[in-house]
C-alpha positions as CSV (number, residue, x, y, z in Angstrom):
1,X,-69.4,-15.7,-80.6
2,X,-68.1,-16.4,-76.7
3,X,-69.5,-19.9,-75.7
4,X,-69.6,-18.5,-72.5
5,X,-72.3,-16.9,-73.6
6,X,-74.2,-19.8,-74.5
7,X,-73.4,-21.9,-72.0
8,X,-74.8,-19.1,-69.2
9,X,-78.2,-19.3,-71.3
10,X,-78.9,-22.5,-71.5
11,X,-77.9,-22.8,-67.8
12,X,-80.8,-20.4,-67.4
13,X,-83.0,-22.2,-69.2
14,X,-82.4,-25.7,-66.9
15,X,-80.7,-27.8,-69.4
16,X,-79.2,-30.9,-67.6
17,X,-78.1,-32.6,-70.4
18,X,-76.2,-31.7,-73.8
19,X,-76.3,-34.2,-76.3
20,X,-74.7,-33.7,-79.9
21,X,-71.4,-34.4,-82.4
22,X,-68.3,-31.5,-81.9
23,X,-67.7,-29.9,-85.3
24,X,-65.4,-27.3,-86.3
25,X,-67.8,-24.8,-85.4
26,X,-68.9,-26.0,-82.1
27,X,-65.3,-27.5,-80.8
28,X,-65.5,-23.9,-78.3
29,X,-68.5,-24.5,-77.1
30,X,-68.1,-28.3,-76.4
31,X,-65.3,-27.3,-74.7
32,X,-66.5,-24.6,-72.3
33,X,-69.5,-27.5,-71.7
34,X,-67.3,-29.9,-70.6
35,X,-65.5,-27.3,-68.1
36,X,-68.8,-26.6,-66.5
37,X,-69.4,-29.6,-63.6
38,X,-73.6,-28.4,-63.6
39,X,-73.9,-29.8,-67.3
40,X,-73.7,-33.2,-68.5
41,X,-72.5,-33.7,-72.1
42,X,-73.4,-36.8,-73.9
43,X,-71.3,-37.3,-77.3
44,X,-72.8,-39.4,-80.3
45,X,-71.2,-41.0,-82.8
46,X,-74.2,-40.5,-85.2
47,X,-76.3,-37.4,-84.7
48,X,-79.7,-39.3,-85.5
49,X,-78.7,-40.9,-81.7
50,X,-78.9,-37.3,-80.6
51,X,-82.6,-37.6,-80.9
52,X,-83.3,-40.9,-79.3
53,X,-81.3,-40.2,-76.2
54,X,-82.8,-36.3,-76.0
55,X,-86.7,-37.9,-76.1
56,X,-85.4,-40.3,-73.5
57,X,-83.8,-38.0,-71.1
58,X,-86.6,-35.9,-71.1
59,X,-89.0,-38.9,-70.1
60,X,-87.1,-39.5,-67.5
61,X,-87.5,-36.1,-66.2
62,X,-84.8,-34.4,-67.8
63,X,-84.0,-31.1,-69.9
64,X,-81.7,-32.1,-72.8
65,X,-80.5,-30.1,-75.2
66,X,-79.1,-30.9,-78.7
67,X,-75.9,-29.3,-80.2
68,X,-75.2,-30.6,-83.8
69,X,-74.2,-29.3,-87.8
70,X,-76.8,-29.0,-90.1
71,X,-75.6,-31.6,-91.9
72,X,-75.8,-33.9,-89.0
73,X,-79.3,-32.7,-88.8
74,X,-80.1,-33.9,-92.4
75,X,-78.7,-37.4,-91.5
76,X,-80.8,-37.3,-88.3
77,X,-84.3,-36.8,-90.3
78,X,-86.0,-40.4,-89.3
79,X,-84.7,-40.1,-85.9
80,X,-85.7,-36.9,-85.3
81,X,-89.4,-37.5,-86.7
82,X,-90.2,-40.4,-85.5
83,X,-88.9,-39.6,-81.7
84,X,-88.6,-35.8,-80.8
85,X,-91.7,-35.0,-83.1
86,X,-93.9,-37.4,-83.0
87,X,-93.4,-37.8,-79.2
88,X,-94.0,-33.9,-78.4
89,X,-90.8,-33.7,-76.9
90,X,-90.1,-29.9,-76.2
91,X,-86.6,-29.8,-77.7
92,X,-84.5,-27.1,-78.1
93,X,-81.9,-28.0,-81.0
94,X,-78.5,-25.7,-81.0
95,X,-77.7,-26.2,-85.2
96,X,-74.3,-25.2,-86.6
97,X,-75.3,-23.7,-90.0
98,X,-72.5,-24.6,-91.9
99,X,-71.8,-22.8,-95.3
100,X,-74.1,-19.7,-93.7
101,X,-71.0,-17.6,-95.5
102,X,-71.7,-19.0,-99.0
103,X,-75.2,-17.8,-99.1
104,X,-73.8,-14.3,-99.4
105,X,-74.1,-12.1,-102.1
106,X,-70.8,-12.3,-104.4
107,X,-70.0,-15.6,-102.5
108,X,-67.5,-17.5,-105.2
109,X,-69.9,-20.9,-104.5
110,X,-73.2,-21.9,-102.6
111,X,-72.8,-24.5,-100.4
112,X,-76.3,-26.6,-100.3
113,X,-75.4,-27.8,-96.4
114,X,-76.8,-24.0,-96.5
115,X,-78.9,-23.4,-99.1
116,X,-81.1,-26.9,-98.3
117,X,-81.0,-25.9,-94.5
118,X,-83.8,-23.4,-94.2
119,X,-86.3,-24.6,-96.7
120,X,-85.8,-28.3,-94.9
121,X,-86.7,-26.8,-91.1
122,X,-89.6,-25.0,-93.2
123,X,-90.3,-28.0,-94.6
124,X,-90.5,-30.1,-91.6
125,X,-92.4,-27.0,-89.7
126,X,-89.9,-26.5,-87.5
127,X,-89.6,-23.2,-86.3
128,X,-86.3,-21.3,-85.3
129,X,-84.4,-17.8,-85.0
130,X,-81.3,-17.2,-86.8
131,X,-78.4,-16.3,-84.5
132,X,-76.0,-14.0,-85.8
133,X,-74.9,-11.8,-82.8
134,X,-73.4,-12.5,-79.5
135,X,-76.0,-9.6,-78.7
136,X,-79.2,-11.8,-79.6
137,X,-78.0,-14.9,-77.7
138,X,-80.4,-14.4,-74.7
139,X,-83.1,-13.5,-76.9
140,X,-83.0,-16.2,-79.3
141,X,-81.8,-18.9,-76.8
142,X,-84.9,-17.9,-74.5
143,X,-87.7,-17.5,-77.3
144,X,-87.2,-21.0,-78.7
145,X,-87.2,-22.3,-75.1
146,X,-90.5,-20.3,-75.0
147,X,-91.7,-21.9,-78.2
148,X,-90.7,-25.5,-77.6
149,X,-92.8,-25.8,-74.2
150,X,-95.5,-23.9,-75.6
151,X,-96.2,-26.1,-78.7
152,X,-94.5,-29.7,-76.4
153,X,-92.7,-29.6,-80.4
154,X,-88.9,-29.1,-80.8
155,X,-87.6,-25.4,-82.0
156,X,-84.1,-24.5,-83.2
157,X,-81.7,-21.8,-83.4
158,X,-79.1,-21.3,-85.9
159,X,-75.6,-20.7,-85.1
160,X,-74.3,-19.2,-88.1
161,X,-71.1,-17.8,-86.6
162,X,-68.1,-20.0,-85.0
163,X,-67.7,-20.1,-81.3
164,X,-64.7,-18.6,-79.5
């Protein structure tokens, strides 16, 4: 999937802030961020920090977005409840869904970075739209945009595919 594409959404959306952890699968898109002199991109070191600086950018008037693996996301838990959450912070969350690929039929092993992922986000009510396509990255992009400032709660989207 382009980061281009990605990047062109969420400038659409007013983000003003990225903040997340580069992974394998993101490393494109943190690139083609940090080329773009309209975004700022905040890196952690932990991706429960994600959270805390997200809920405080957007107090101070800001529209952060967070880009981290759904592993990072499972470290993040108490962070993310306890700020984005329980604050009402309307959120977007970009997740890398690492191990999307084992969940296939046939697939030689599960890994349970993927299997855990979904029921956890059900789990925590979160909702979110998987994104498989570079053909659905407008819609999904813009409908949990949508969703976040219409329930002031954070909504994710899935990036099951590397970026390129």
């Amino acid at each position: 999937m382009r980061a281009e594409l990605i990047v062109d959404e969420i400038k659409r959306q007013g983000v003003t802030h990225i903040i997340g952890l580069p992974d394998n699968g993101a490393r494109t898109l943190f690139e083609a961020l940090w080329r773009d002199p309209d975004l700022e991109v905040v890196t952690v070191t932990r991706e429960g920090e994600a959270f805390t600086i997200a809920s405080g950018l957007y107090l101070g008037g800001k529209h952060p977005l967070v880009v981290i693996q759904n592993t990072g996301f499972f470290e993040s838990g108490d962070a993310f409840r306890g700020m984005a959450h329980n604050m009402g912070v309307p959120l977007v969350m970009l997740l890398g869904y690492r191990g999307y690929k084992s969940l296939a039929p046939g697939a030689p092993r599960i890994d349970t970075a993927a299997s855990f992922f979904e029921p956890t986000l059900k789990a925590w009510d979160i909702p979110y739209a998987v994104l498989a396509s570079e053909e659905e990255v407008t819609e999904q992009i813009d409908a949990a945009f949508r969703t976040a400032a219409s329930t002031s709660l954070p909504a994710a989207v899935l990036l099951t595919v590397e970026t390129t």
